[in-house]
C-alpha positions in Angstrom: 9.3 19.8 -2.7 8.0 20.0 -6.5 10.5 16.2 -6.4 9.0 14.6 -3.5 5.7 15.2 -5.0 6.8 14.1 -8.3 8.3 11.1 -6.8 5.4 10.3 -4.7 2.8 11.1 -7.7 5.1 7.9 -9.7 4.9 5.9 -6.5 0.9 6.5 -6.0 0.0 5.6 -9.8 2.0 2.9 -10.1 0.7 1.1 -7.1 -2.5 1.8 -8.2 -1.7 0.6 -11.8 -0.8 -3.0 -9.8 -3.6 -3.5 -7.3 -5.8 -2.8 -10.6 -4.2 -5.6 -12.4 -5.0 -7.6 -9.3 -8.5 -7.0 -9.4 -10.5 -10.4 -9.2 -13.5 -11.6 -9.1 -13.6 -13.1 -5.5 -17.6 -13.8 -5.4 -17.0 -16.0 -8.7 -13.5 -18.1 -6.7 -16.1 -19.0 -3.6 -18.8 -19.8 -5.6 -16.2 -21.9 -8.2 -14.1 -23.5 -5.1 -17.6 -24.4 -3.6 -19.0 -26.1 -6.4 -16.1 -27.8 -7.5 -14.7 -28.9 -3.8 -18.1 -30.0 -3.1 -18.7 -31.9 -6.4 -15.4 -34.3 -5.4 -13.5 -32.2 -8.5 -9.6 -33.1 -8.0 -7.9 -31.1 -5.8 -5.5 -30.3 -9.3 -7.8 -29.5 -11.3 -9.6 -27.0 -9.5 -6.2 -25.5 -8.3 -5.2 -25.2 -12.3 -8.3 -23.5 -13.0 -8.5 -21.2 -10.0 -5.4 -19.7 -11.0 -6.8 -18.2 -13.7 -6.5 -14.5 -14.0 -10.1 -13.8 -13.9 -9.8 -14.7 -10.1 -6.9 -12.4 -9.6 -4.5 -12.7 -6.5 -7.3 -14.3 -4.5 -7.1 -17.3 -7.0 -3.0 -17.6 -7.0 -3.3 -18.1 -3.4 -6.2 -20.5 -3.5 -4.0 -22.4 -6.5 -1.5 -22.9 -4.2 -3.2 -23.6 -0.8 -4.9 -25.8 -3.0 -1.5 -27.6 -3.3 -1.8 -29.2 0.0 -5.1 -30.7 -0.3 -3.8 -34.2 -0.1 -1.5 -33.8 2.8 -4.3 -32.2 5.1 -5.3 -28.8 6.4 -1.4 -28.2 8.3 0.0 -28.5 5.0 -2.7 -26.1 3.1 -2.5 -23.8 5.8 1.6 -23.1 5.1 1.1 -23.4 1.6 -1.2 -20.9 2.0 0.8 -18.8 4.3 3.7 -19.1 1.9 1.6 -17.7 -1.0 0.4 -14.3 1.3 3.8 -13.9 2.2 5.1 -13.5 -1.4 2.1 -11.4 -2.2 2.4 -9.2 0.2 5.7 -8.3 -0.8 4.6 -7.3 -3.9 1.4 -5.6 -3.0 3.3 -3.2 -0.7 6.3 -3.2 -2.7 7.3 0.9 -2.6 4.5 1.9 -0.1 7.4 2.4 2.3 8.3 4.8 0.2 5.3 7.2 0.6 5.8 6.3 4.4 9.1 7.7 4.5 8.2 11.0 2.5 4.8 11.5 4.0 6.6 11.1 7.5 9.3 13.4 6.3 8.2 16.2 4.2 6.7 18.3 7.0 10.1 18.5 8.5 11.6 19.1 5.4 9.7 21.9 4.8 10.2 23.0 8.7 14.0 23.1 8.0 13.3 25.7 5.2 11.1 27.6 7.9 14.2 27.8 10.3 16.6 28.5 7.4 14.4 31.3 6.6 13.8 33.2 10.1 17.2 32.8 10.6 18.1 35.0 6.9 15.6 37.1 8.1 16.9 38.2 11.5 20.4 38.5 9.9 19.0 40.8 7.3 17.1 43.0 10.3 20.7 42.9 12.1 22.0 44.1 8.5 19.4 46.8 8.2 19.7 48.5 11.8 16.7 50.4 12.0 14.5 49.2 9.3 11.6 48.2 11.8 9.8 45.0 11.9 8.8 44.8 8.3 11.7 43.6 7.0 11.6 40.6 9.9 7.8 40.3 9.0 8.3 39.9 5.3 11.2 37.1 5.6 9.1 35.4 8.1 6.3 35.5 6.0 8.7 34.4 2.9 10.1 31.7 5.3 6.3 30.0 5.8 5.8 29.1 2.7 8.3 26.0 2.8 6.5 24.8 6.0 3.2 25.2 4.2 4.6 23.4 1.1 5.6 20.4 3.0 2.1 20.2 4.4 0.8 20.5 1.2 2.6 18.0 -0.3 2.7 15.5 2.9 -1.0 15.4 3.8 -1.8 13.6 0.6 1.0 11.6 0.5 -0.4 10.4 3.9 -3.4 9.8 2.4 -2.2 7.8 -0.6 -0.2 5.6 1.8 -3.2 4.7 4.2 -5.5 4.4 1.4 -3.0 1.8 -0.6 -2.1 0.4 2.8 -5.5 -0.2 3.7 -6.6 -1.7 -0.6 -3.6 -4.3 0.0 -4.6 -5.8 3.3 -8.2 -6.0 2.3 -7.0 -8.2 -0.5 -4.8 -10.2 1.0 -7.7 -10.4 3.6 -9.8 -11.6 1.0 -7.4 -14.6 0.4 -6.9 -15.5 3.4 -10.9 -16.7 3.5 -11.1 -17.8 0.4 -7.9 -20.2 2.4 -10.0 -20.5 5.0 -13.0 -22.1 3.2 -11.1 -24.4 1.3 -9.7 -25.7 4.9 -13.3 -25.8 5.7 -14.3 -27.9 3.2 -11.1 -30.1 3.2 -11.9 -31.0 6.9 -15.5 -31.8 6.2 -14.5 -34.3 3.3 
């Protein structure tokens, strides 16, 4: 249990490590794309600067929606498509791995539960007339792994629905921010 935790601490701060890095300033890219769109700015231009890391992952995707602008709002829609795909892949790059464990773990620790009623019964069958306390205590004993494996897969749950939930509110982000630019390409 101690290495699924371990594993799943890594897992957790490390995904959190890259959503941080692709924290951006989404407010700024709508007010920037607005202007700039608006103004008659090329298409180029604008796509060069919103690519900038200040704007984050919201601005890469913008960038490259932003590639289609001459070829109409089909074209900046899979452009824009394209670029969510491939950063979603990376955004929940590993999450599958606190699925899997968070899933898992309970059962796991279940396992060590049945192991241990089992040893317990064979050590009252051992014992003859020993009473119940010697069944009591290796049930007792035999708890603790279920009780470790909810301890150790009710966060991991959490983790996974809280970094879950950070990487589709991003990419939901982008997807307006794709949105508006169609917008103002159809009203040009």
């Amino acid at each position: 249990m101690i290495f699924i935790f371990n594993l799943a601490l890594f897992v957790v701060l490390e995904r959190i490590y890259v959503l941080r890095k692709e924290r951006g300033d989404g407010a700024a890219l709508v007010q920037y794309l607005s202007e700039a769109l608006y103004r008659g700015d090329s298409a180029a231009n604008v796509a060069q600067a919103a690519d900038d890391k200040k704007y984050g992952l919201e601005g890469r995707i913008a960038a490259v929606s932003l590639k289609g602008w001459d070829k109409g709002e089909h074209a900046m829609r899979e452009y824009a498509e394209a670029a969510l795909i491939a950063e979603r892949r990376k955004l929940e790059k590993r999450l599958v791995i606190l699925s899997t464990l968070g899933n898992n773990t309970p059962f796991i620790g279940l396992l060590g539960t049945v192991l241990g009623i089992m040893k317990a019964f064979r050590d009252l069958a051992e014992m003859g007339d020993s009473g119940p306390a010697v069944v009591m205590r290796g049930i007792s004993e035999a708890l603790i792994a279920t009780a470790m494996g909810l301890a150790v897969a009710i966060p991991v749950v959490i983790a996974y629905n809280a970094l879950s939930r950070t990487v589709q509110d991003k990419l939901s982000q982008a997807e307006e921010i794709c949105t508006l630019i169609r917008a103002i390409r159809l009203n040009k």
